[in-house]
C-alpha positions in Angstrom: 105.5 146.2 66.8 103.1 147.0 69.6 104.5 144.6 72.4 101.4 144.3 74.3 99.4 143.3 71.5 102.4 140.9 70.2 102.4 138.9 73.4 98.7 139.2 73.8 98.5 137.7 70.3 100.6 134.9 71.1 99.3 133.8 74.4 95.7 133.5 72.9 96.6 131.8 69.9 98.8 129.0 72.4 96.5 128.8 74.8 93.8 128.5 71.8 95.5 124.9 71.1 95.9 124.2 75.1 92.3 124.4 75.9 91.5 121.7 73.6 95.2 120.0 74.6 94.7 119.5 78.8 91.4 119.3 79.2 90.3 116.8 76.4 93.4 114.8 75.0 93.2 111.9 77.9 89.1 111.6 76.8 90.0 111.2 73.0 92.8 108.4 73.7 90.4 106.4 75.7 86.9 107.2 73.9 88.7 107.0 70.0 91.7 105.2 70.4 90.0 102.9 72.7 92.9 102.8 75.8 91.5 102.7 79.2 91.9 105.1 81.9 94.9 103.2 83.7 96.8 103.4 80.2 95.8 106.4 79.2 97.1 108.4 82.9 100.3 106.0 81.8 100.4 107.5 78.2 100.2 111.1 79.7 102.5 110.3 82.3 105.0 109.6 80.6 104.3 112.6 77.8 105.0 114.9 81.3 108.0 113.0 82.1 109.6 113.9 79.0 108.0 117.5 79.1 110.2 118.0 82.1 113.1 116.9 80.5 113.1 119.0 77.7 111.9 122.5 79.5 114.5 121.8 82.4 117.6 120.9 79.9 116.5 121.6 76.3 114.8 124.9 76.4 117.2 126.6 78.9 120.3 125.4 76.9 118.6 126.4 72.9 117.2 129.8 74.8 121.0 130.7 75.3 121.8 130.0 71.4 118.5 131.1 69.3 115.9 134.2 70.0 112.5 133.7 71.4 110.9 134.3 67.9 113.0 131.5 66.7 112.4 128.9 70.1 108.6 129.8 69.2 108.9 128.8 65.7 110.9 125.9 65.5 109.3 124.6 68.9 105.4 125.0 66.9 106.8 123.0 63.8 108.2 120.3 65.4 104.7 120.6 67.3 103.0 119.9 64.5 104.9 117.3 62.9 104.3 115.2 66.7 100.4 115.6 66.0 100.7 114.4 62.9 102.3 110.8 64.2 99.1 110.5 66.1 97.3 109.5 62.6 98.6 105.9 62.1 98.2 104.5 65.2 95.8 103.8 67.5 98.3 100.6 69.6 99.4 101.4 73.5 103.0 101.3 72.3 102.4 104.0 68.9 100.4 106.2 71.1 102.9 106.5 73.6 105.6 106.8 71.2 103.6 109.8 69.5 103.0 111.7 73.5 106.2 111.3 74.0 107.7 112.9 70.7 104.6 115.4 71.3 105.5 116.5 74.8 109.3 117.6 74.2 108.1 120.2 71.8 104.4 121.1 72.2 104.7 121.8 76.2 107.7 123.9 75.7 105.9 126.8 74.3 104.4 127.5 77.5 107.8 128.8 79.1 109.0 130.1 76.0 106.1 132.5 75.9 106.6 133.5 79.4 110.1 134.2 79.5 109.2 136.2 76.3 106.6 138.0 78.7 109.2 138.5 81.4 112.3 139.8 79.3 109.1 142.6 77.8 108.4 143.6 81.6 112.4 143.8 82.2 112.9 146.0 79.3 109.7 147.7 79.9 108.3 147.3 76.6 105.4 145.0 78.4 103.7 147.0 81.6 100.7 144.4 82.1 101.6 140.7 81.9 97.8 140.0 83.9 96.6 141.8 80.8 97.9 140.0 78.2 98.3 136.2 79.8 94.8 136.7 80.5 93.6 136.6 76.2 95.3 133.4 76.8 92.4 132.5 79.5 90.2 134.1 76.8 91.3 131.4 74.2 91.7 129.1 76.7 87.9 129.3 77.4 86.5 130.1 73.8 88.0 127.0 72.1 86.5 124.5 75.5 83.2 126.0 74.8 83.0 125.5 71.0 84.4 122.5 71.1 81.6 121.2 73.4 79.5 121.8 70.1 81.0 119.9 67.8 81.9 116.7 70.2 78.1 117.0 70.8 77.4 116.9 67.1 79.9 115.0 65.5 81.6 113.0 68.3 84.7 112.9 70.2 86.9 112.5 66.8 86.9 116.0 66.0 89.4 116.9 69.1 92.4 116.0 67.0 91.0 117.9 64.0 90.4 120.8 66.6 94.1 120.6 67.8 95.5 120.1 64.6 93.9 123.0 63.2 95.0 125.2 66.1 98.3 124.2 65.7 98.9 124.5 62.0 97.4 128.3 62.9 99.7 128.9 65.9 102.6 127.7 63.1 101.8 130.5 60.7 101.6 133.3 63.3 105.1 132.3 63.9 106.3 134.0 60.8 104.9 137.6 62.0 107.3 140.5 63.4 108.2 139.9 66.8 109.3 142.7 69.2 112.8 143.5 68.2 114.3 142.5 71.7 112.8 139.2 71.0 113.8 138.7 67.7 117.8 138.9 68.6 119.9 136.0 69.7 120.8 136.6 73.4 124.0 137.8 74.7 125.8 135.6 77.0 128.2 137.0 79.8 131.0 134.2 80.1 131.8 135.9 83.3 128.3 135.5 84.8 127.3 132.4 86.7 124.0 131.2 85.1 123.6 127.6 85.6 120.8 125.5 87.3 122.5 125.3 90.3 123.0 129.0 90.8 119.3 129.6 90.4 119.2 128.0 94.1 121.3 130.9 95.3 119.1 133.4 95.1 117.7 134.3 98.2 114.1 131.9 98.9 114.1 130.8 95.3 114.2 126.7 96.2 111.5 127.7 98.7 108.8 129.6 96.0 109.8 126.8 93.5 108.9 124.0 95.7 105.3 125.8 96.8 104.7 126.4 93.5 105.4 122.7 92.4 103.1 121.6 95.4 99.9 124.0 94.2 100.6 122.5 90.6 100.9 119.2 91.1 97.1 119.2 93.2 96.0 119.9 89.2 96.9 116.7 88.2 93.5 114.8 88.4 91.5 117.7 87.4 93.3 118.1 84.1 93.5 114.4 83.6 90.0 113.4 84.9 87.8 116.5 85.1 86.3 115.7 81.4 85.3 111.8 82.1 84.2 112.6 85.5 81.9 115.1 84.5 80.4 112.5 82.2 80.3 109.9 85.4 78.4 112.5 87.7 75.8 112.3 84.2 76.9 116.2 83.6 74.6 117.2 80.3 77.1 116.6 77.2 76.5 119.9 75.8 77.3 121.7 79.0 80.8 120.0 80.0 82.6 122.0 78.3 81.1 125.3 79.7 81.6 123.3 83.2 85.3 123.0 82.6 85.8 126.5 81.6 84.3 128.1 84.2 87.6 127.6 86.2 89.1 129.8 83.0 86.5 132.8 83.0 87.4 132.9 86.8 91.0 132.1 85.4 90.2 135.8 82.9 88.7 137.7 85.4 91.8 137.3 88.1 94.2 138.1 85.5 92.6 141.2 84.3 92.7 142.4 87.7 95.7 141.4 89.1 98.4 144.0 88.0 96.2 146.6 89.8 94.5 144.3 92.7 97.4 142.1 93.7 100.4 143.6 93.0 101.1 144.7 96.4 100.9 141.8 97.9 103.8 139.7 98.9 105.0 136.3 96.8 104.4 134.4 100.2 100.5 135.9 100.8 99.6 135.6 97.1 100.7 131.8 97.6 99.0 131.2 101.0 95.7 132.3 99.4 97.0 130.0 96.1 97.2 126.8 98.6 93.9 127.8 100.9 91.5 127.8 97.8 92.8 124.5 96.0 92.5 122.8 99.3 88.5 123.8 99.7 88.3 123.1 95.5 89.1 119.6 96.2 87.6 119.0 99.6 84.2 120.1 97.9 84.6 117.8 95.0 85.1 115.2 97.1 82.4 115.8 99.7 79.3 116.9 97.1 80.2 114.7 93.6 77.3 116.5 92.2 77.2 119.1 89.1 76.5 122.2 90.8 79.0 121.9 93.5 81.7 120.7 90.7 80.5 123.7 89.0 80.8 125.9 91.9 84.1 124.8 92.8 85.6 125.9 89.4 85.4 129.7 90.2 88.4 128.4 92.6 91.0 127.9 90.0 91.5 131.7 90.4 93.1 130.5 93.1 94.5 127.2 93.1 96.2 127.9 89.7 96.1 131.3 88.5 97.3 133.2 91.8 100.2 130.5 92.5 101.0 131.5 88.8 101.0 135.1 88.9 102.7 134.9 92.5 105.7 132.6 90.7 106.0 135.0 88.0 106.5 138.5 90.4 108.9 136.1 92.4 110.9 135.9 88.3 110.3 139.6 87.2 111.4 141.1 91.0 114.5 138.6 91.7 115.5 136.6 89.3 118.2 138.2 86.6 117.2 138.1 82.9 119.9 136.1 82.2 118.6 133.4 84.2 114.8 133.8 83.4 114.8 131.0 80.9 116.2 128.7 83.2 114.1 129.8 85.8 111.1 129.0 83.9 112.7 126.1 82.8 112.8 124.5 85.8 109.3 125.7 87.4 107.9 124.1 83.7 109.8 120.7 83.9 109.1 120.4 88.2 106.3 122.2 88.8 104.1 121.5 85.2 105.2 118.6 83.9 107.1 116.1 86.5 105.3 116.1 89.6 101.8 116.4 87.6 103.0 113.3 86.3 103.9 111.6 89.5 100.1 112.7 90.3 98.6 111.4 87.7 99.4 108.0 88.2 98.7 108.1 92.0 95.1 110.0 90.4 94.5 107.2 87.9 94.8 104.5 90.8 92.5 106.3 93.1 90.5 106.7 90.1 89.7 103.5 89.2 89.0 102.4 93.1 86.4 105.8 93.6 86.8 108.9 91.4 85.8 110.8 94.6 89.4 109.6 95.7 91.1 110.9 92.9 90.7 114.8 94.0 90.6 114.2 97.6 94.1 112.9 97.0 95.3 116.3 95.7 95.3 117.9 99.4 98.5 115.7 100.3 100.1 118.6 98.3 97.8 121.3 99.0 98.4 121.7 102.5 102.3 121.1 102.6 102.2 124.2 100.3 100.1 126.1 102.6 102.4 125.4 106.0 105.0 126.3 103.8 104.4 129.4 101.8 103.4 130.9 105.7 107.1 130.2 106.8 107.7 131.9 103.7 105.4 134.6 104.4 106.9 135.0 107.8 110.7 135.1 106.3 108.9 138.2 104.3 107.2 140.1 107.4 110.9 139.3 109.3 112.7 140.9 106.4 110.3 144.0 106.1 110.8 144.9 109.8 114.6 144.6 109.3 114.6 147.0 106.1 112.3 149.3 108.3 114.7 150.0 111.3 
């Protein structure tokens, strides 16, 4: 099995399911099962709160007893059965009930499939990860636009149809050969020290996690919001979902370039740059609430995600063992993905409601802490490359 194409196969079929997941699931709760914005940022928040939970505890703990093939299987069933709990119910309490059982499996995929990547790199079976995370972008941006078609013609119903579909699809690819590294159950040194806390032992580690938790969390009313603001600033119907994935193409293109642009840049550089373009994405948003400008400002999720991503993952694959990899992404998943995007939804939903202006504005109280920080960080790194050079 070609690993390349394996990994490249897996990440588009995920993030095939995610692009109609993040960007569209808060619209369908409030336009079909009728919540309201407050309830639904509740309902979402609480799905992340429980998305932390089980990447930062679960998925490190079952990645030490089953393979990745076997995480990814049982993780896209149990997936599946979740979505299927959404059919009955259309109360507060049912719908929250049904995110919550959703977001302990569904969400974990996401560091499953990059732990996969990184064990590939470590073993060198995978030498692009850019190349291959990037067909996730690709799915990623070719669901959001097709999507767009059908909500246009048949209403905002067929999202769960969409997801379901996706899913079910995801499910089946599950039972395909896996590279054979992945497909064995890992081997645990009892001598080695490979808890959580250690993981803050490694040299900078709490300060790259806590950057990167910063430059996420400034996501959290986009993801949440972007789709019914677009519709407030009277964006054409048949052209939101182009809007929205604009941040992915810009998403594509800096992955497919960044193994042979980027890789010699430092962590702390890549996640300067990271924090410097979220801060102008949101600060334009604010300022010009028009469709161009919104439109415009999407080519900076190259930034504001995608670099603060890839800068995380050479931080893993350069200085974090393969031993604690899972936990690793474990705990940049639960903090970084899913709890503080959660904390920031609610604040989002608040501003929301008062002026959606305020909602994105909002995101630069974590934007620039990340940027003072990640250029101490990048300072610690200039300091340590003079000391290696003597």
């Amino acid at each position: 099995m070609n690993a390349q194409r394996w990994m490249s196969i897996r990440f588009f079929s995920f993030f095939l399911t995610w692009g109609i997941f993040l960007p569209f699931w808060s619209g369908w709760m409030i336009y079909i099962k009728g919540v309201t914005v407050s309830q639904a940022s509740l309902i979402m928040s609480f799905g992340l709160i429980a998305r932390g939970i089980s990447t930062l505890f679960a998925f490190p703990f079952l990645s030490g007893k089953f393979s990745s093939k076997t995480l990814l299987k049982l993780s896209g069933i149990g997936t599946l059965v979740a979505l299927l709990c959404y059919i009955p119910t259309s109360s507060f309490a049912g719908l929250l009930i049904a995110t919550i059982f959703l977001h302990l499996f569904y969400p974990a995929l996401m560091p499953t499939l990059d732990s996969a990547a990184s064990v590939l790199v470590q073993s060198k079976q995978l030498k692009h990860y850019g190349r291959s995370r990037q067909w996730g972008s690709i799915g990623f941006v070719t669901v959001g636009m097709i999507l767009t078609i059908f909500t246009g013609l048949l209403g905002d119903g067929v999202i769960f149809w969409a997801l379901l579909l996706g899913i079910i699809g995801f499910v089946c690819l599950g039972f395909m050969k896996a590279p054979d590294v992945l497909s064995e159950k890992p081997q645990v040194d009892p001598t080695q020290k490979v808890g959580l806390y250690h993981l803050f032992r490694i040299k900078h580690f709490g300060i790259v996690l806590t950057i990167v938790v910063l430059l996420q969390a400034a996501h959290a009313t986009y993801y949440n919001y972007g789709y019914i603001f677009l519709q407030d600033i009277h964006a054409p119907v048949y052209m939101i979902g182009l809007i929205i994935n604009i941040a992915v193409i810009a998403e594509i293109v800096f992955f497919s370039i960044a193994d042979k642009r980027f890789s010699k840049f430092s962590v702390g550089t890549l996640l300067a740059f990271a924090a410097i373009g979220s801060s102008i994405r949101w600060i334009l948003v604010f300022a010009f609430p028009n469709v161009i400008v919104f439109s415009v400002s999407q080519t900076l999720h190259a930034f504001s995600f995608a670099m603060g991503h890839y800068a995380f993952m050479k931080y893993l694959i350069n200085y974090i063992p393969q031993a604690q990899v899972s936990r690793a992404q474990g705990m940049y998943s639960a903090l970084a993905l899913s709890w503080s995007t959660a904390l920031f939804t609610i604040l989002g939903g608040f501003l929301y409601e008062v002026d959606p202006r305020y909602a994105f504005i909002g995101m630069i109280i974590c934007t620039l802490p990340a940027l003072l920080i990640a250029l101490v960080y990048r300072k610690l790194e200039l300091k340590k490359e003079a000391l290696l050079s003597i």
